[in-house]
C-alpha positions in Angstrom: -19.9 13.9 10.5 -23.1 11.8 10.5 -24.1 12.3 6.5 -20.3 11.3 6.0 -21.0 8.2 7.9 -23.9 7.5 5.9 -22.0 7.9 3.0 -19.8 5.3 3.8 -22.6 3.0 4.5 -24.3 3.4 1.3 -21.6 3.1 -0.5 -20.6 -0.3 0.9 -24.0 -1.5 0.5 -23.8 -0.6 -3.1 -20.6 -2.4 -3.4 -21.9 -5.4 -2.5 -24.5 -5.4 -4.6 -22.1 -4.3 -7.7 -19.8 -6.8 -6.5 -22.1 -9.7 -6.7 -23.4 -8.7 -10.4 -20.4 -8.3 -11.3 -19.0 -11.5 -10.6 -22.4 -13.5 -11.7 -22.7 -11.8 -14.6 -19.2 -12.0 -16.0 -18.1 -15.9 -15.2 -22.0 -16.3 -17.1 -21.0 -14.5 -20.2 -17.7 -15.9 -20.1 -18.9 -19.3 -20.6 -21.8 -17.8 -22.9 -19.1 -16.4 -25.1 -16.1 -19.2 -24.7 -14.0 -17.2 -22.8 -12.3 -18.7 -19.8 -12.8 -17.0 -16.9 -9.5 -16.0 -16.1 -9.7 -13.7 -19.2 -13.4 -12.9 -18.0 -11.6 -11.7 -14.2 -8.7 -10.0 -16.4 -11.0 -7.6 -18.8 -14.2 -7.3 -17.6 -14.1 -7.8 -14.0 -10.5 -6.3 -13.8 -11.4 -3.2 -15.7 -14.9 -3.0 -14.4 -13.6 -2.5 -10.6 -11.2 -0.6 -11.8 -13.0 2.3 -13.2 -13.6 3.9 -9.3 -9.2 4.2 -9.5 -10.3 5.7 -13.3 -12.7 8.3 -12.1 -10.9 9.4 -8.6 -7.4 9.8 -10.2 -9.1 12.1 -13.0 -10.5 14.5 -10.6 -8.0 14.6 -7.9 -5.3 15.7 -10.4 -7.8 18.0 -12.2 -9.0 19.8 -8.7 -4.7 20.1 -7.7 -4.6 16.9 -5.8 -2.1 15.1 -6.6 -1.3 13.4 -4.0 -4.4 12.0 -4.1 -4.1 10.8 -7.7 -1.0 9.1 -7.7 -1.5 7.6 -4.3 -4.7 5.9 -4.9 -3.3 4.3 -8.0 -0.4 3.3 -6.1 -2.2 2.1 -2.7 -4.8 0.1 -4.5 -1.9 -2.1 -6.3 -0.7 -2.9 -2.7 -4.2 -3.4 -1.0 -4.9 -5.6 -4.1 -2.0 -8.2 -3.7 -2.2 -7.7 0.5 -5.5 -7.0 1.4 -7.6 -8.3 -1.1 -6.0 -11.3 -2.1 -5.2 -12.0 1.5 -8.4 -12.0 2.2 -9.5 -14.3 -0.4 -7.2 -17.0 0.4 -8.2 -16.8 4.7 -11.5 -17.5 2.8 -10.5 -20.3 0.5 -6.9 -20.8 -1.0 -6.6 -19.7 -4.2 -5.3 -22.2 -6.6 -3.1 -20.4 -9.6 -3.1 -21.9 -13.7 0.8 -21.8 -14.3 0.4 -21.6 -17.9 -1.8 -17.9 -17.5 0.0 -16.9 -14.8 3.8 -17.4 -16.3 2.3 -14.2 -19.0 0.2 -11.9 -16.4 3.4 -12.1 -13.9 5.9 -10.9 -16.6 2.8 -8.1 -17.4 2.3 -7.4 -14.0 5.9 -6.6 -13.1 6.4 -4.8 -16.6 3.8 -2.5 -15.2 5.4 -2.3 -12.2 8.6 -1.0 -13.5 6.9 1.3 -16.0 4.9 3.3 -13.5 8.4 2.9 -11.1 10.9 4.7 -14.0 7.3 7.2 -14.5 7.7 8.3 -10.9 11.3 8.9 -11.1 10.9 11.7 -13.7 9.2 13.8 -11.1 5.9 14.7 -13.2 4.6 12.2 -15.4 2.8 13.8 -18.5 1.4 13.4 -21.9 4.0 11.2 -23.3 4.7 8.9 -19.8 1.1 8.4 -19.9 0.5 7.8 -23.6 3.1 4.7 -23.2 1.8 3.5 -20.2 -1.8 3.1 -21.7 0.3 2.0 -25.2 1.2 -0.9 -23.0 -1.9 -2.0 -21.2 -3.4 -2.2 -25.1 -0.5 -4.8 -25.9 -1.2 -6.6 -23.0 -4.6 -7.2 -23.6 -3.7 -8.0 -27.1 -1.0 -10.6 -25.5 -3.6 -12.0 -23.3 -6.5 -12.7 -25.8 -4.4 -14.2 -28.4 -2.5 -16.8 -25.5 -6.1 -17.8 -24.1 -7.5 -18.4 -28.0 -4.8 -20.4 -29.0 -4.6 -22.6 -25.3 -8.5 -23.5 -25.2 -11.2 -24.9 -27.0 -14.9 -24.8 -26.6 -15.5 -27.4 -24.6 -12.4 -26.9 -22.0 -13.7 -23.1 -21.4 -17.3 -24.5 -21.0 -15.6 -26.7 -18.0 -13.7 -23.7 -16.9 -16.1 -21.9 -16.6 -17.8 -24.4 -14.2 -20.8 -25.9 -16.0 -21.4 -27.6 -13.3 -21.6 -25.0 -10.2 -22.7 -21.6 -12.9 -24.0 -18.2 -10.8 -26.3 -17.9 -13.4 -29.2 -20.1 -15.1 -27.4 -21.8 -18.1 -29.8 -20.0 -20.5 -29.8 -16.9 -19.6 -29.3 -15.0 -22.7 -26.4 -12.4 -23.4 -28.1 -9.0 -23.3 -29.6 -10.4 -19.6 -25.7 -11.0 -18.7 -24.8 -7.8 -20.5 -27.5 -5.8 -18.3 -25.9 -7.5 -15.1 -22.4 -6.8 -15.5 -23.5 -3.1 -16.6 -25.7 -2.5 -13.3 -23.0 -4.0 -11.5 -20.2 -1.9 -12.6 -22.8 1.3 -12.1 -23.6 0.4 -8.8 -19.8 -0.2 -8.0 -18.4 2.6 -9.3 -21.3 5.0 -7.5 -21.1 3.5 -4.4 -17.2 3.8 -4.1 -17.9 7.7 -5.5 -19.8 7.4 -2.0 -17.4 5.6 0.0 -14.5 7.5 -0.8 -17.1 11.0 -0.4 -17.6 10.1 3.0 -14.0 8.7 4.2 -12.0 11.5 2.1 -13.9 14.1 4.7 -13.8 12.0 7.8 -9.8 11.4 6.9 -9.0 14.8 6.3 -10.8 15.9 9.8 -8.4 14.0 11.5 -5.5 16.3 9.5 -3.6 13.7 7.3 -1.9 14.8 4.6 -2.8 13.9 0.6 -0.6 11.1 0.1 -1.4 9.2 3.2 -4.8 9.8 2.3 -5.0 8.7 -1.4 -3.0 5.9 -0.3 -5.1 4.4 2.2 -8.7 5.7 2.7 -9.2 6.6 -1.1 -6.7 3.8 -2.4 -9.4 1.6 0.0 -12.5 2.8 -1.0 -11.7 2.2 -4.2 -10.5 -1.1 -3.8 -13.2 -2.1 -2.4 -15.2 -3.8 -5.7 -12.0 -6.0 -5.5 -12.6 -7.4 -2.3 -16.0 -7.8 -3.2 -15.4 -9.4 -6.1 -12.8 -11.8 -5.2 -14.7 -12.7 -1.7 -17.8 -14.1 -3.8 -15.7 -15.4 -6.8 -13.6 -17.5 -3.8 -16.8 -18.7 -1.8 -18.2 -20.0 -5.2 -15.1 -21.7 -5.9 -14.3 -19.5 -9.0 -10.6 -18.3 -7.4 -9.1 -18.0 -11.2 -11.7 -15.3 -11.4 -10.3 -13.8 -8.0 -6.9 -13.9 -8.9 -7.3 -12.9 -12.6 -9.0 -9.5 -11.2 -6.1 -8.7 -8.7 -3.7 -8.9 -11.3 -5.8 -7.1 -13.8 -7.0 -4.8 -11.8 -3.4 -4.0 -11.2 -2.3 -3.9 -14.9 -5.1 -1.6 -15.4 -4.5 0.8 -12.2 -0.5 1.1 -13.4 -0.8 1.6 -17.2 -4.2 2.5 -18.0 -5.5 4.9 -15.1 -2.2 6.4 -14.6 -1.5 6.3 -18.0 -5.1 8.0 -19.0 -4.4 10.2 -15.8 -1.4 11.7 -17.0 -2.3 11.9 -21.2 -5.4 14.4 -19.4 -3.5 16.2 -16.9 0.0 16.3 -15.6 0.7 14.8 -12.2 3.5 16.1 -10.0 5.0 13.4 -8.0 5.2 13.7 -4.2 8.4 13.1 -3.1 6.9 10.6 0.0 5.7 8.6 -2.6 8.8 8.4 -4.9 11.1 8.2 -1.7 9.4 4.7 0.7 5.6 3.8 -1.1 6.8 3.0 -5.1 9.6 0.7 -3.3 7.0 -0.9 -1.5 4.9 -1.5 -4.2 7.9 -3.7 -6.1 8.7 -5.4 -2.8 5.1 -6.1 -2.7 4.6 -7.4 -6.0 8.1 -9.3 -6.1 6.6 -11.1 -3.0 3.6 -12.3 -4.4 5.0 -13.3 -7.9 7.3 -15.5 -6.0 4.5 -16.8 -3.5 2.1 -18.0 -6.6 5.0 -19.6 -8.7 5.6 -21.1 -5.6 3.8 -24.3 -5.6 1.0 -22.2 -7.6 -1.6 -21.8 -5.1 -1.7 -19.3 -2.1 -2.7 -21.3 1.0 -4.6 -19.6 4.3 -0.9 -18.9 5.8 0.3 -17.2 2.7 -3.0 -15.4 2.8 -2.6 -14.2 6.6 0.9 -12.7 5.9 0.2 -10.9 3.2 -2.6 -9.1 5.3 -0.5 -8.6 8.3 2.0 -6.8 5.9 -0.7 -4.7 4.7 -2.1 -3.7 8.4 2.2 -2.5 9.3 2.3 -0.6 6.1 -1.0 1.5 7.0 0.3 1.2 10.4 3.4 3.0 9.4 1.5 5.4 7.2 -0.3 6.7 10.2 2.9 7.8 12.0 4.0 9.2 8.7 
């Protein structure tokens, strides 16, 4: 019990500190590179916190976990848009581009739906999985050529926010490089940690897979979201915050379920395909509208969507 405590606590420890490399490191290379940083937040950051979903879906399907595998996939997309981006706008409210937004929404729900008719078929395999990560590839695709063709140099260079940078405006490339590396290391080795320590400390307490993968695992490795978005929001970068929520989501639906699958079949818990994948549209469908709705998500907005998320894990506990 105690070295599974102090698992947890080294792995949040290291979470911060990924978190925070992460963040500087990427918003610096963005404007090193003319990229705007919603782009920055959509593929590096995005697919840099995602990579703990990557690596715990892989093994808990390998080691016969399925529920596991499928549920942390599916319960980080819903502590994304509750938790995390709840939390983010309590912090500071998170104002919303409509022009980037009107193309990750679409992508976002396309997603949604793909990994929603994946769940119906019972087992989602090679082929599910092969067009899941099919899609994530022409989403990317979608989303670099939009961003070239909407900025110019100097717009991304005020994007970026020349004026308040988390890094020197010199600091060379391979310095930036080396920062978002470390930072996605020490992310993805503390969540291994985190999600060590809780996955024991859970399954003491006699909770089945599913309710596991979809809360302490689908937490633990959410975690390098919140940590993320928390420091993009207090330094006023909340495109970056909300560019890694939604990316971060692409990525969980298509590319780690889809990379998931094309390694090792998943059988589909019927808990899962009978309340949590419905919950997951209802969720997403909620915060689509909520962002096109005056594009911003204010404190309120930010409070409800975290009180939803404490009745869902409520519910899941009397599961």
């Amino acid at each position: 019990m105690t070295n599974s405590i102090l698992l947890v606590a080294g792995g949040l420890v290291l979470l911060a500190l990924g978190g925070e490399l992460l963040v500087r490191g990427s918003v610096g290379l963005a404007a090193r590179l003319g990229i705007s940083p919603l782009l920055a937040g959509l593929v590096i950051v995005g697919f840099g916190t995602s990579m703990p979903e990557l690596a715990t879906s892989v093994q808990a399907a390998l080691g016969g976990a399925p529920g596991i595998a499928l549920g942390n996939v599916i319960g980080s997309n819903i502590a994304n848009m509750l938790l995390i981006l709840g939390i983010s706008a309590m912090i500071a409210p998170v104002a919303v581009n409509p022009a980037s937004f009107k193309r990750d929404s679409i992508a976002m729900g396309a997603a949604t739906l793909l990994c929603t008719g994946a769940v119906m078929l019972g087992v989602i395999g090679a082929l599910p999985g092969v067009m899941l990560v099919a899609a994530l590839a022409g989403y990317l695709w979608w989303a670099y050529k939009s961003e070239s063709a909407a900025h110019d140099a100097e717009a991304l260079r005020h994007e970026a926010g020349a004026e308040d940078r988390p890094v020197p405006p010199d600091t060379g490339v391979v310095v930036l490089g080396g920062m978002i590396l470390a930072g996605l290391l020490s992310a993805i080795f503390g969540a291994g940690l985190l999600v060590d320590g809780a996955v024991v400390l859970a399954a003491a307490a006699g909770v089945s897979q599913s309710v596991i993968g979809l809360t302490v695992v689908a937490f633990g490795t959410s975690l390098p979201e919140l940590i993320a978005c928390v420091i993009a929001v207090i330094r006023k970068h909340g495109d970056v915050a909300l560019g890694n929520v939604v990316g971060s989501n692409i990525y969980n639906l298509c590319g780690i379920l889809g990379l998931t699958a094309v390694i090792h079949p998943i059988a589909v818990p019927a808990e899962i395909a009978r309340f949590d994948i419905w919950v997951l549209i209802g969720v997403t469908t909620l915060l689509i509208m909520q962002l096109r709705s005056g594009w911003r998500l204010s404190r309120i907005e930010g409070a409800l969507l975290v009180a939803i998320y404490g009745g869902y894990t409520a519910f899941l506990a009397l599961r």
